[in-house]
N, C-alpha and C positions, 0 to 999 in steps of 0.2 A: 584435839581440843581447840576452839577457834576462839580468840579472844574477843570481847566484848566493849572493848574502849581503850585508846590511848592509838600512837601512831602503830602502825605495819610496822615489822620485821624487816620487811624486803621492800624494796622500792619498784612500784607496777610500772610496767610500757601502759603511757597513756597513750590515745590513738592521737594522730598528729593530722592535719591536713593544710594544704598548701594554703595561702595567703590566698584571696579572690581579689585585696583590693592593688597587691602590687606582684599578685602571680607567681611570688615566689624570689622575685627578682631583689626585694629589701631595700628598692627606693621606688617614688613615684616622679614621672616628670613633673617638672613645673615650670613655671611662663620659660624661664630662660635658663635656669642646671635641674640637677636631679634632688629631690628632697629624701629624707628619713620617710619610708614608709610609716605613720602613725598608728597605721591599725596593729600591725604584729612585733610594733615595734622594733623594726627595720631586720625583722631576724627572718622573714619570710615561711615561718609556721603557726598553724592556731590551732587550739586543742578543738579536737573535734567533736567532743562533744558540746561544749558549752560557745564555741566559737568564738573563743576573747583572746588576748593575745596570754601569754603563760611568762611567769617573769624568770630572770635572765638565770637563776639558780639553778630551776625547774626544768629550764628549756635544756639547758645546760647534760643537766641528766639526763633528761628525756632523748636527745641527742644520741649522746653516747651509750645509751643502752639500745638502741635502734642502731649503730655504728656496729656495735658489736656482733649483732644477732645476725645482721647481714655478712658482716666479715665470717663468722661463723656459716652461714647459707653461704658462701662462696667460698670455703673451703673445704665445706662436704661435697660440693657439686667437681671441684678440681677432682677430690679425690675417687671420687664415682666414674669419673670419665677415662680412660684408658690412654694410655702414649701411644706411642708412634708404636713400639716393640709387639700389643698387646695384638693392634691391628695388623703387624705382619706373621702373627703366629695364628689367626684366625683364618677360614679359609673365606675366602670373597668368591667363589663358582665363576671365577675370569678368566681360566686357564682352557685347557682345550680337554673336551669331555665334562666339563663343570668342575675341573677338579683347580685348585690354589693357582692363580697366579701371582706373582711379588712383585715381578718385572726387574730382577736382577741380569 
């Protein structure tokens, strides 16, 4: 059943892309120190669809649900990858006849 009006349930990953006018960096030069970037509001992201800056609640969110998903994406990848043990019980064809070397 999809509802019809009122806010979302769940809070969406909006798409995020980096600042163009301070690169990401959250200040811009000026004559003589560094200023608050204006456009993203010195936070150096814009929502990418509408390209404005997103205020500091939203970003705030939008942040850490991106923090997350990645933290997440880089703990399935540790876990997908094998140690040191997995690779010496594997044969690598480096021995003499192709059969296991370990180098013990």
């Amino acid at each position: 059943m999809k509802k019809s009006h009122g806010p979302s349930f769940r809070r969406e990953l909006k798409p995020l892309m980096v600042c163009g006018t301070c690169r990401g960096a959250t200040v811009v030069s000026g004559v003589f120190h560094q200023l608050d970037c204006a456009a993203c509001n010195a936070s150096g992201w814009l929502c990418a669809e509408t390209g404005l800056a997103l205020p500091v609640e939203v970003l705030v969110q939008q942040l850490s649900l991106k923090l997350r998903n990645v933290t997440a994406e880089l703990s399935r990848a540790r876990q997908s990858i094998g140690g040191a043990h997995e690779q010496y019980e594997q044969n690598n064809r480096r021995g003499a006849g192709g059969s296991n070397f370990t180098g013990d």
